[in-house]
C-alpha positions as CSV (number, residue, x, y, z in Angstrom):
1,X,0.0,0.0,0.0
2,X,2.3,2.5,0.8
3,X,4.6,1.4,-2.5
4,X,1.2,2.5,-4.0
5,X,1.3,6.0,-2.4
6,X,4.8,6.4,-3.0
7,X,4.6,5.7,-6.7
8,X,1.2,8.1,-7.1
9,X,3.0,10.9,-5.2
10,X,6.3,10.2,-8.0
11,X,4.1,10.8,-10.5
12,X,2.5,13.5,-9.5
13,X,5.3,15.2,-9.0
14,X,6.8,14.3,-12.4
15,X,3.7,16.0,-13.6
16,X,4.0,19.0,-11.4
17,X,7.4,19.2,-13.0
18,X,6.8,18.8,-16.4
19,X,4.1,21.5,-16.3
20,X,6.3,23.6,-14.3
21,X,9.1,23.5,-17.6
22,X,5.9,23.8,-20.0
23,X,4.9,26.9,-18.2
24,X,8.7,27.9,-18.2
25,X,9.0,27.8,-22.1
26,X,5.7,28.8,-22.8
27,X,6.6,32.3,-21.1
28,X,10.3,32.8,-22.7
29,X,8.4,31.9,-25.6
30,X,5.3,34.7,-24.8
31,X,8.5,37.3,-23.9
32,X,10.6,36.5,-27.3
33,X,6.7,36.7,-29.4
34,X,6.2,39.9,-27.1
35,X,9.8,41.4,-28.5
36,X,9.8,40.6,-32.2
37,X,6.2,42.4,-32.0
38,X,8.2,45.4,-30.6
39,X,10.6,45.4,-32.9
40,X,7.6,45.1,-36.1
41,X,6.2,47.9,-34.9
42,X,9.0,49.9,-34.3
43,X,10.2,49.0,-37.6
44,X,6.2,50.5,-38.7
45,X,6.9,53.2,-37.3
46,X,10.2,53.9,-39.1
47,X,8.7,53.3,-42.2
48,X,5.7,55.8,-41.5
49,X,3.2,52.7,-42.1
50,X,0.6,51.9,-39.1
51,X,-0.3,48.3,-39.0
52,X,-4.0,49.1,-39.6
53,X,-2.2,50.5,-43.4
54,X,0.1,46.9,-43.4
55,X,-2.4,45.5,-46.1
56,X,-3.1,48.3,-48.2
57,X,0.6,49.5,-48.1
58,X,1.6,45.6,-49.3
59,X,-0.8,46.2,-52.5
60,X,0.4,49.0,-53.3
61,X,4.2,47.8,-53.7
62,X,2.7,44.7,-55.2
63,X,1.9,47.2,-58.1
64,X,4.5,49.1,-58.0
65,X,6.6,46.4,-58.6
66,X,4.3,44.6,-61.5
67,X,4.3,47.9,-63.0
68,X,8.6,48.2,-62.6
69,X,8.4,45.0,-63.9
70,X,6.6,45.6,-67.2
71,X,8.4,49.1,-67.9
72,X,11.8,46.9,-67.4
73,X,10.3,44.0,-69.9
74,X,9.2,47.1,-72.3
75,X,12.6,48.2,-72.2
76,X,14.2,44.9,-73.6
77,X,14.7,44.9,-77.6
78,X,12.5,42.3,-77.9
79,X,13.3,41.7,-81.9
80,X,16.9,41.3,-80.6
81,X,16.9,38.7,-78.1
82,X,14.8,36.2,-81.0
């Protein structure tokens, strides 16, 4: 019986460990997430670009670069290169 008890508490506390190391990493994890969010922001702000604008700005360099892209094509002799 108390081989029993002994073996129950082990495990419990094996539990109460693991957790305790789940919780661990899950915070330095939370605090590294917490940072690079900083740092995005930050990086926003440096750029003039609020993260409410993050979608819009993206489309509008996604056409400014198709357009770059065709003026560059345009550019290329194209009777040349056949």
């Amino acid at each position: 019986m108390t081989g029993e008890y002994e073996k129950r508490i082990n495990q419990i506390k094996e539990s109460l460990d693991k957790a305790k190391n789940m919780r661990i990493r899950a915070e330095a994890r939370l605090e590294e997430l917490n940072k690079q969010k900083e740092e995005i922001l930050r990086e926003l702000k440096e750029l003039n670009v609020s993260p409410d604008q993050l979608d819009d700005e993206i489309s509008k360099l996604k056409s400014e670069i198709e357009e770059l892209m065709e003026r560059a094509q345009n550019l290329i002799p194209q009777d040349l290169i056949k």
